[in-house]
N, C-alpha and C positions, 0 to 999 in steps of 0.2 A: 715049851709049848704053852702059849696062853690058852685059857679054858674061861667059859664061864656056863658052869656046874658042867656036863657032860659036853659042850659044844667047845671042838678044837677047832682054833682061830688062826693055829700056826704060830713064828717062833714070834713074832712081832706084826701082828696085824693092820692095817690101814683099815679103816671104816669109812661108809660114806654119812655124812651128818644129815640128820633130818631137817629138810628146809622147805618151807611154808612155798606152795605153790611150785614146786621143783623136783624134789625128790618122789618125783611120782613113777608109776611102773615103764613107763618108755624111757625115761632119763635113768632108775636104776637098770634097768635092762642094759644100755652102755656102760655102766659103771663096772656092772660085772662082768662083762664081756670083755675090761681095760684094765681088771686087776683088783676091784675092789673087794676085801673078804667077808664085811659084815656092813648091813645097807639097815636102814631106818627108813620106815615110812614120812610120812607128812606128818607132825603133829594132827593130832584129830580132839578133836575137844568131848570128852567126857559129855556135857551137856546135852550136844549134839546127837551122839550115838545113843542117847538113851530118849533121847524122843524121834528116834528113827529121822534125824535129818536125811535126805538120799547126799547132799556131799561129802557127809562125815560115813556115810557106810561105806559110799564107794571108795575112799581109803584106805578102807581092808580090804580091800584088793591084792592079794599077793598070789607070785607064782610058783611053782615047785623050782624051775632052774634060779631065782632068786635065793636058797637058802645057801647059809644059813639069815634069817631075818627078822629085824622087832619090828613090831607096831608100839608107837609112841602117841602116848595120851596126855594131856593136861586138864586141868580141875582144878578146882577152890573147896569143891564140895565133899565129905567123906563118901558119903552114900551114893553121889554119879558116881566117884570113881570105881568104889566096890562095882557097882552094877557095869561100870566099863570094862572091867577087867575082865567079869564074867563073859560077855559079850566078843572082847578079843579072845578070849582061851579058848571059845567054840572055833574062829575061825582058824585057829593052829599055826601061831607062827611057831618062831624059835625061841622067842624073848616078846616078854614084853619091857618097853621103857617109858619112862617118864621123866617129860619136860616141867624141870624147874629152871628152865633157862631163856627162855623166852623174854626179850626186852620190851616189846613194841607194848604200844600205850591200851590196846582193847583187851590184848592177854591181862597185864598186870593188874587193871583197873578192878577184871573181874575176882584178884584176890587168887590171880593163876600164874604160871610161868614164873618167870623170875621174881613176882610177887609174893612169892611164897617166901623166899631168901628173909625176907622182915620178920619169919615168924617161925624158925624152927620145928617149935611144939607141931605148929598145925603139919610142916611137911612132914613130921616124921609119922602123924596119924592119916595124913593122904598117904603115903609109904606104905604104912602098915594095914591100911584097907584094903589097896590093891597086893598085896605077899599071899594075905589071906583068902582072897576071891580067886585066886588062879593056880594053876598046879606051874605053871612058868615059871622059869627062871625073871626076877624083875631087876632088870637096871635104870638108874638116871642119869639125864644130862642135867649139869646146873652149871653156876657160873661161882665167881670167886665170893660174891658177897652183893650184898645193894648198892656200895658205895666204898670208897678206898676210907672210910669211918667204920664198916660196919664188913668186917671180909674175916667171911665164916668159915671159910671151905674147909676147914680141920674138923671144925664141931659136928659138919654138917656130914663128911666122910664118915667119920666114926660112928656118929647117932646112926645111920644108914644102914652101914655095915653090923650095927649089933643086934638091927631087925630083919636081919635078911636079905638085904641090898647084895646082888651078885657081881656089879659089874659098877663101874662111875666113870662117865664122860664129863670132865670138865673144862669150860670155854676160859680163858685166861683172861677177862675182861668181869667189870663187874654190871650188874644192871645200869648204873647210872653212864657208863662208858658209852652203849649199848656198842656199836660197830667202831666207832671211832678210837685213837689209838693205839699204842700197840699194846696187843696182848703181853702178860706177866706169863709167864712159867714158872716162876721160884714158887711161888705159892703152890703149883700144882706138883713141884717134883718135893717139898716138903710133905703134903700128903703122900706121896709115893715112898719116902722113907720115913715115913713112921713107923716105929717097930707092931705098932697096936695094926695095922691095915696089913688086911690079906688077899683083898679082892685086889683084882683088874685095875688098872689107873690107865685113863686116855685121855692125852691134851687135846685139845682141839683151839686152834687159833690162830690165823697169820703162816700156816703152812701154804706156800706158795708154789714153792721150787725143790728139787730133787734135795737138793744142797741145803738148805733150811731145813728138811725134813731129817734128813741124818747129823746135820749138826741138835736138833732138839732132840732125836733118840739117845744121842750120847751126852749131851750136857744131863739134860734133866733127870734121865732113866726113864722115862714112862713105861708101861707094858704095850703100847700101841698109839697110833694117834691116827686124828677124825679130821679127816678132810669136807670145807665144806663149797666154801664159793670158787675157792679156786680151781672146781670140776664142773662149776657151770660155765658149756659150750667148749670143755676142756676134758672130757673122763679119760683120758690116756694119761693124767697123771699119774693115776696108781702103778702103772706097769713101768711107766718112766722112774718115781722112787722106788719099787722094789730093783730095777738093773742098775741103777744107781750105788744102794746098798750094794747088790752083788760085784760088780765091777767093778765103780768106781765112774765111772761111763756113762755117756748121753746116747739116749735112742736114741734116734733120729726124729725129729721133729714129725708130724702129721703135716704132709702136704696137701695142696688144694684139693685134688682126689680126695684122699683120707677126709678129709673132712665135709666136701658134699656127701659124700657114702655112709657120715652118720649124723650128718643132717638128713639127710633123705629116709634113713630107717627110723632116727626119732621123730621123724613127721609122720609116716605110714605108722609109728606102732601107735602115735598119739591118735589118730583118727581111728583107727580100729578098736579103740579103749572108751577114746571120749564119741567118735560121730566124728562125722565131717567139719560139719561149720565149727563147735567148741574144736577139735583140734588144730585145726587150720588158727585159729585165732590164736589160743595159748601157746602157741608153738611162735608165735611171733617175736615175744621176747627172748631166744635163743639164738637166733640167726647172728646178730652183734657178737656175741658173742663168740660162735664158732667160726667166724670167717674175719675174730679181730687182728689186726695188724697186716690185713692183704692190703696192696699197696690200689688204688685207684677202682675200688671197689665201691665206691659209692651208691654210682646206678645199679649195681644188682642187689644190693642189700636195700634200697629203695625200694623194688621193684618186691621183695620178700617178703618184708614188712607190710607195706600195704597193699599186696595183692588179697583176695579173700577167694580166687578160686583156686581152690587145687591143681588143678591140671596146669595150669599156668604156673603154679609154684613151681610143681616137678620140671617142668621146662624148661625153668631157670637156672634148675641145681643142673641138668641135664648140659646146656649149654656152658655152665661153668664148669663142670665134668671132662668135656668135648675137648675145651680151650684151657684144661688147665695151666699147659704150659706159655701161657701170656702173662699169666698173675705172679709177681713176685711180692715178698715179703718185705715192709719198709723196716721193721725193726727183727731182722732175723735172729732166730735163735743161736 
């Protein structure tokens, strides 16, 4: 049973990865519903939360059928983050985390995210701001190092772990990598046998497929691993690697149905969260996504994208609902 402090994860857990504009409550709301056991908010920027931004608040948004759950902060600053922490501990997840994994150039520039990798000392006093400001269990995500010169993940698991760090999600790429490449796992599953490390160890990288996923639980060892892009416009992964694991066996793919029915419910939960116009809008980069690989779908993924009124969206999932059995798949599972 993985654990971190009193929250059981089960024997080997899947996690959903915090992802900037993604991981928000209609998208984990599917997640959980398809198998996922521990979900992450959106990075929310310290900063933010303490001069009461409204986008950074409303990322504490969390719901009871979502736990167990963290909220994930990033900083440069000792004193936001302390004051962040305090801040997530009223609103009561289950975890808090913290991203020092963040590649993109407006996190790092600000001495945040995977910026932090350059300076040990400093993360381990962001670290130990937030241990102190909250009664929470705190975990991190981070990555291998800044650069395939400079790949810390050993120094930076242990320093973590002997201030209190409960839990460690790490991405098998280094900042400098940022998406591109393929992720490393030796680095991550040599944290996982260190005799010195007691906490939790979870890859996160390049898990795609059922098959990939249970070949990296048995090569590497991790205690669990974080699923992240390859659940956008796809959350039936998680249930697909757990029967995988158990069998050996492919679900069955999610057919045209299956998948206007959760395009249709991650539209209605987005509008009832965001408002009409903002959900209708954000909800336009997922369409590609959930209906990729239908074969002659063009014009209604046209018509989804840039439609802006509602009614008419639902008409179209409606219509392809109606007609599912026209559409087939050009590259079937």
């Amino acid at each position: 049973m993985v654990k971190i402090r009193d929250i059981e994860l089960g024997e080997f857990p899947l996690l959903l990865a915090p992802m900037e504009d993604v991981s928000d409550p209609p998208f984990r709301a599917l997640c959980k519903k398809h198998g996922a056991d521990l979900m992450y908010t959106e990075f929310i920027s310290s900063e933010g939360l303490i001069r009461d931004a409204i986008k950074s608040r409303q990322k504490l948004d969390i719901f009871d059928y979502e736990k167990p759950i963290g909220i994930q902060i990033f900083g440069g600053d000792e004193e936001a983050m302390a004051m962040s922490a305090k801040i997530v501990d009223a609103t009561n997840p289950d975890i808090l985390d913290i991203n020092f994994g963040c590649p993109v150039k407006k996190v790092v520039s600000k001495g945040a995210g995977a910026g932090v990798l350059k300076d040990v000392d400093l993360m381990v006093r962001l670290t130990k701001a937030c241990i102190n400001s909250t009664k929470l269990p705190v975990t991190v995500k981070t990555r291998l190092g800044w650069d395939h010169s400079m790949i810390n993940i050993m120094e930076v698991a242990e320093r973590l772990q002997d201030i209190g760090v409960e839990a460690l999600s790490i991405h098998g790429r280094t900042r400098a990598q940022m998406y591109k490449g393929e992720a490393d796992w030796s680095h991550i599953a040599e944290v996982k046998n260190n005799p010195r490390i007691k906490i939790p160890i979870f890859g996160n990288g390049d898990i795609d497929t059922p098959e990939k996923a249970l070949e990296y639980k048995n090569r590497y060892g991790v205690d669990g691993i974080m699923i992240g892009r390859a659940s956008i416009g796809y959350p039936w992964i998680f249930n697909e690697v757990k029967h995988f694991f158990a069998t050996g066996e492919h679900l069955a793919a999610p057919g045209v149905k299956d998948r206007v029915e959760a395009a249709r419910d991650h539209l209605m939960m987005s509008v009832n969260w965001k408002g009409e116009r903002l959900g209708v809008v954000e909800m336009k980069r997922h369409y590609t996504n959930y209906f990729k690989g239908i074969a002659h779908f063009k014009e209604f993924r046209t018509k989804l994208v840039t439609s802006f009124d509602l009614q008419e969206i639902l008409d179209t999932l409606s219509y392809l609902e109606e007609n599912a059995e026209e559409f087939s798949f050009s590259n079937p599972v």
